[in-house]
N, C-alpha and C positions, 0 to 999 in steps of 0.2 A: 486315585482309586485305592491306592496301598494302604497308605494314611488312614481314609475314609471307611474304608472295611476291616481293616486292619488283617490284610492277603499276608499269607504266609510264604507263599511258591509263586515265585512270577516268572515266566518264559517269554522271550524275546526274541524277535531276527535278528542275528547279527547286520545286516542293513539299517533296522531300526537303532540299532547299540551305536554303529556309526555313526548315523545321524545325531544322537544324543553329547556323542564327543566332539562334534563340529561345534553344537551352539553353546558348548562349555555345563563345567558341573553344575553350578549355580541352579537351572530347571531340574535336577534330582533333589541336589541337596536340601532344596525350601521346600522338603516333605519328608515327614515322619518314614522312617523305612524300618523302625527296629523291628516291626512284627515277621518281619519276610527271616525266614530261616533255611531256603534252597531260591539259587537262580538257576532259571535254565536257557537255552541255548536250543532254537529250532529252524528247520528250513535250510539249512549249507552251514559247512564247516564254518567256525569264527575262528578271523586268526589272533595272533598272538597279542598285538596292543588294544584288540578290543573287548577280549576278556582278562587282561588284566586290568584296564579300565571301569568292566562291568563289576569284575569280584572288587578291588579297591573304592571306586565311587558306591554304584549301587546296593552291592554286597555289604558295603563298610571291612571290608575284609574277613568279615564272619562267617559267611554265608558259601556252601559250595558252591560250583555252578556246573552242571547236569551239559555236557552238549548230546544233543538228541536229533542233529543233524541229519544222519545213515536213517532215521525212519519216514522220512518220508519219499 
């Protein structure tokens, strides 16, 4: 969908970032991510290996990542 729209801002559960590090980077990587310019982080605290994972893989290291956790 990133790719395909070319999303700027993508927000994620830390649950779901988990999941994505279990079945390896390879399912992020075979898709265009340049257009994303903020990640963000919702629904409980992400801890420490899964947003440096999300900002390094997902982000490519460019990109903040917003945790926005505490709203809801």
């Amino acid at each position: 969908m990133v790719e395909r729209l070319k999303i700027n801002q993508f927000y994620g559960a830390p649950t779901a970032i988990r999941l994505l590090i279990k079945y390896g980077d390879q399912w992020v990587k075979k898709y265009d991510r340049s257009s994303l310019t903020t990640l963000g982080s919702v629904g409980e605290p992400i801890n420490t290996e899964a947003w440096e994972w999300y900002n390094r893989v997902v982000g490519e290291g460019r990109c903040p990542v917003v945790d926005t956790w505490w709203q809801t």
